[in-house]
Backbone as numpy.savetxt, mean C-alpha at the origin, in Angstrom:
# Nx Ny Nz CAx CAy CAz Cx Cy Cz
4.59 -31.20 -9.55 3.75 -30.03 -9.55 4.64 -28.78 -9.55
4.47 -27.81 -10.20 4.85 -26.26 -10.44 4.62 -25.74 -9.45
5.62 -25.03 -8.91 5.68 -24.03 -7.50 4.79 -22.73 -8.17
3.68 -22.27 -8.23 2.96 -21.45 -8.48 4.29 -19.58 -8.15
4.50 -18.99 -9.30 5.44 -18.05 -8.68 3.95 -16.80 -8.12
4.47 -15.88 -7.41 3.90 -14.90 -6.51 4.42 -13.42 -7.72
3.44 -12.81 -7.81 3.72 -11.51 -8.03 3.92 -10.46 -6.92
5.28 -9.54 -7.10 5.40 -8.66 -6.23 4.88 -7.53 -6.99
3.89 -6.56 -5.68 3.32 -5.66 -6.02 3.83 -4.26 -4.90
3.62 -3.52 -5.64 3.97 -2.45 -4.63 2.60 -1.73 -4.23
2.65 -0.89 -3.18 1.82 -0.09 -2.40 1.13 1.28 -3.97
-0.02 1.37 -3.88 -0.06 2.30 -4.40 -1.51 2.61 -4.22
-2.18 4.12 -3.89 -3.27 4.75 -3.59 -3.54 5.85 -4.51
-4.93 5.45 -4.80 -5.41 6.20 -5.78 -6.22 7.51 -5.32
-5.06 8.74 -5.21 -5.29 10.08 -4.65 -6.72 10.52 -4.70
-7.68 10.15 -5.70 -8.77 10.87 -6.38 -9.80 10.38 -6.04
-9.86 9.04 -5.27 -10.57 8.03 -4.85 -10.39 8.24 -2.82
-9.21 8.75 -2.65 -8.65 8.24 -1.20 -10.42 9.15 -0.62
-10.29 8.64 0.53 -11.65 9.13 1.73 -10.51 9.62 3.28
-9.63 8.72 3.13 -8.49 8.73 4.22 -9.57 7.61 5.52
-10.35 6.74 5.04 -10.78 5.63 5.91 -9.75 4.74 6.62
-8.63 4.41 6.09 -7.25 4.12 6.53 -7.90 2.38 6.01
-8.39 1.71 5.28 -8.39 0.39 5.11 -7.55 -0.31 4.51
-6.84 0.55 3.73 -5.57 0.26 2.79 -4.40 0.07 3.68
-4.12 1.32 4.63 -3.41 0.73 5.78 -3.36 -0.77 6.76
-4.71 -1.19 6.80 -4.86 -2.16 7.65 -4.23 -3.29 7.10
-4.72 -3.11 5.29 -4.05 -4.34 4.42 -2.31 -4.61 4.54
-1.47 -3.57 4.51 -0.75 -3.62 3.80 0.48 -4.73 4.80
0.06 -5.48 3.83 1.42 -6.26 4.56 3.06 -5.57 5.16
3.23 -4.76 4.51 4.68 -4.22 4.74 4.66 -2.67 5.33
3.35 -1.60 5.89 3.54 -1.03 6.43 3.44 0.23 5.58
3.47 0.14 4.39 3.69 1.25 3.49 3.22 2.80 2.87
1.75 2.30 3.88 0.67 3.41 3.43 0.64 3.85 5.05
0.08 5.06 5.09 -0.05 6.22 6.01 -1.04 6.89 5.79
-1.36 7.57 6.63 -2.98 8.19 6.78 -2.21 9.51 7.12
-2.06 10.39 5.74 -1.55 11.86 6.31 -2.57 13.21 6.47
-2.19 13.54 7.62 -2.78 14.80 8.07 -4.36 14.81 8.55
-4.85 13.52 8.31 -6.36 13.02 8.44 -6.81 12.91 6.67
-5.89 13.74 6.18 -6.75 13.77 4.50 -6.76 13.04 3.43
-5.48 12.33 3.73 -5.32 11.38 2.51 -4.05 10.60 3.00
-4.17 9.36 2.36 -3.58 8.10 2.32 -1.72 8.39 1.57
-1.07 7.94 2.11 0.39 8.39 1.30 1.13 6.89 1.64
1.89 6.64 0.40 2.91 5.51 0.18 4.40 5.65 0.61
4.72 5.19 1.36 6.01 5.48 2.07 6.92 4.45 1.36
7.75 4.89 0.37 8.62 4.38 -0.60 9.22 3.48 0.04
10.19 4.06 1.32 11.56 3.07 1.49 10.54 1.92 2.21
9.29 1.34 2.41 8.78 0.04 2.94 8.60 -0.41 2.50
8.38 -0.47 0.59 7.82 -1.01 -0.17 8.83 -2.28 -0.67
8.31 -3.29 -1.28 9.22 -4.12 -1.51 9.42 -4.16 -2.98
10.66 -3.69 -3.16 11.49 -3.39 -4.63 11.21 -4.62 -5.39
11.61 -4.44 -6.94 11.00 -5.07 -7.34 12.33 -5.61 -8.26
């Protein structure tokens, strides 16, 4: 059987859409998103996993 490979994805929030509900935060496996200022959602580069 084939080891199924994994796609790496990076963090990314769609500014135009954000509410700043923070659910994207809750997901993120690696920490990457932030809830700034109360207003909107931001991707914190250096957590993301390179690709």
């Amino acid at each position: 059987m084939e080891k199924a490979k994994r796609m790496k994805r990076k963090a990314f929030v769609a500014q135009e859409l954000c509410v700043a509900c923070g659910c994207c935060v809750k997901v993120c496996p690696m920490g990457a998103i932030q809830i700034m200022k109360g207003i909107m959602a931001a991707v914190v580069l250096q957590k993301t996993i390179s690709m």
